[in-house]
N, C-alpha and C positions, 0 to 999 in steps of 0.2 A: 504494500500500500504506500502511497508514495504523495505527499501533501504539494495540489498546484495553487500559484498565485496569479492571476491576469489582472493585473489594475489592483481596484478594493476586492475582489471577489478571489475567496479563498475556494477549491474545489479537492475531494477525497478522487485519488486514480485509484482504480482495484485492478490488482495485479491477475486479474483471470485468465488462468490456461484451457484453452479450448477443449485441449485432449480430456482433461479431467473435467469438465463438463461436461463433454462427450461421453467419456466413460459413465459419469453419476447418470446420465439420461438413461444409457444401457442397463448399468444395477436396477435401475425405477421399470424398466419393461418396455422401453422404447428405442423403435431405431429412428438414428437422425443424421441430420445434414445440416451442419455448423459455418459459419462465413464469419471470422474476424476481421475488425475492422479496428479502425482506432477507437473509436468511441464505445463502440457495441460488440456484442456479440449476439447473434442473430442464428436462432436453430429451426430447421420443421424439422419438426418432434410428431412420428407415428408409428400407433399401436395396429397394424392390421391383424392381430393373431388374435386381438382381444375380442370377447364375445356380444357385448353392449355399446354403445356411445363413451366418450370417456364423460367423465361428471363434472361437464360444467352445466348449471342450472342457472333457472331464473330465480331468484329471491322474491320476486312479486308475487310469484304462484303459491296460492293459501297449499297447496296442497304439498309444497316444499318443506312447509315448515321443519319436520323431523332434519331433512339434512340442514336447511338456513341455521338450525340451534348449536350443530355441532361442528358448524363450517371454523376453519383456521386460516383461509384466505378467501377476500375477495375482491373481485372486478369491477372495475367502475365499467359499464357497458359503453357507454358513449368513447372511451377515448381507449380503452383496454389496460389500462394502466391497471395494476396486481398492485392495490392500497397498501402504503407502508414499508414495499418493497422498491428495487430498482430493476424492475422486470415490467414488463409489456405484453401482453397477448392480444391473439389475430384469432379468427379460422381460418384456416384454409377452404375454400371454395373451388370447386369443379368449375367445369367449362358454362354451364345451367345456370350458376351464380347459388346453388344450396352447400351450405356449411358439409362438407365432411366429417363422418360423428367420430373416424379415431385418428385425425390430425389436426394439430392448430399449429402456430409461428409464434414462436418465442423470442421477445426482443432484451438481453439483459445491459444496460447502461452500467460504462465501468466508469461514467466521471459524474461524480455528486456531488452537491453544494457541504458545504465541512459542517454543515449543520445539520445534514444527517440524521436520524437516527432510526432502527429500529423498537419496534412497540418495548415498553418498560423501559426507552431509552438507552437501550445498546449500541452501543455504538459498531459498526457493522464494517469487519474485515474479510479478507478471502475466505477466512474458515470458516467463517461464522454464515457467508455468504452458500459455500458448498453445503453447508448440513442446509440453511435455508430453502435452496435451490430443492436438496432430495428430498426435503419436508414436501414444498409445494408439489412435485409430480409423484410424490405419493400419495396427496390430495386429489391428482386430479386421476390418477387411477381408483382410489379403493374409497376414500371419504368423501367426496365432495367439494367444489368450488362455488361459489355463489356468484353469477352476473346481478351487478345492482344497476337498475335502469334502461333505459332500451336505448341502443345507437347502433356501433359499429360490429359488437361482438354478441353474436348468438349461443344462447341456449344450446347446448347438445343432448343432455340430459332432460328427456320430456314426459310427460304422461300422455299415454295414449290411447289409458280405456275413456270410454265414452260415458257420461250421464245419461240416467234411462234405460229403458230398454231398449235392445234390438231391431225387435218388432218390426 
């Protein structure tokens, strides 16, 4: 980690290695494709082998509630920004323009304002960042993500039985 200064503005660099990002996606049950950049690092992250949608949901949905109480991360839907983190999500979309239910794009920013911090005010290094990172896509495989609000990032995780009868 490595403290920058431009002008008044103090910024944290996180020393992220792509490989072991890579690797932690692999541990988590995903294969992917990583592009470093200076600023970012940028992954599509997909589970084709998996049986369901991966679990990102809507938080609006009354019928969410159960996962919404036990969520540990969530998504602003309008801009995809991962609250409290320095991570970004997309879905990935077919050619149709519909969400693909076991890939999205992972944007993770290695330069932060030095004011920082994570929840309970942690202050947030490579390490702290990798368990972060395998927290979150072990979220979005087995527990739950929550989209709060409608814009850019859709719901993958839906209900699909119907009210009423058949009939």
């Amino acid at each position: 980690m490595q403290v920058l200064q431009a002008g008044q503005h103090k910024f944290i660099y996180l020393e992220l290695q792509p490989e072991m990002v890579a690797s932690i996606a692999r541990q988590a049950g995903f294969e992917t494709r990583a592009k470093d950049t200076a600023r970012t690092i940028q992954l599509d992250l997909s589970a084709p082998a998996r049986q369901g949608p991966l679990l990102l949901f809507d938080a609006a949905d009354p019928a969410n509630l159960g996962w919404f109480s036990r969520c540990q991360f969530y998504i602003d839907g309008l801009t995809g920004t991962v609250m409290q983190t320095p991570m970004t999500l997309a879905n990935k979309r077919d050619r149709s323009g519909r969400a693909h239910l076991h890939a999205v794009r992972l944007s993770i920013s290695k330069e932060l304002p030095a004011t920082f911090r994570l929840p309970g005010k942690q202050p947030l290094t490579e390490q702290v960042f990798y368990h972060l990172f395998l927290n979150f896509l072990n979220a979005l495989m087995k527990t739950g993500i929550a989209v709060c609000g409608a814009g850019s990032v859709t719901a993958l995780a839906v209900r699909t039985e119907s009210v009423g009868s058949r009939n």
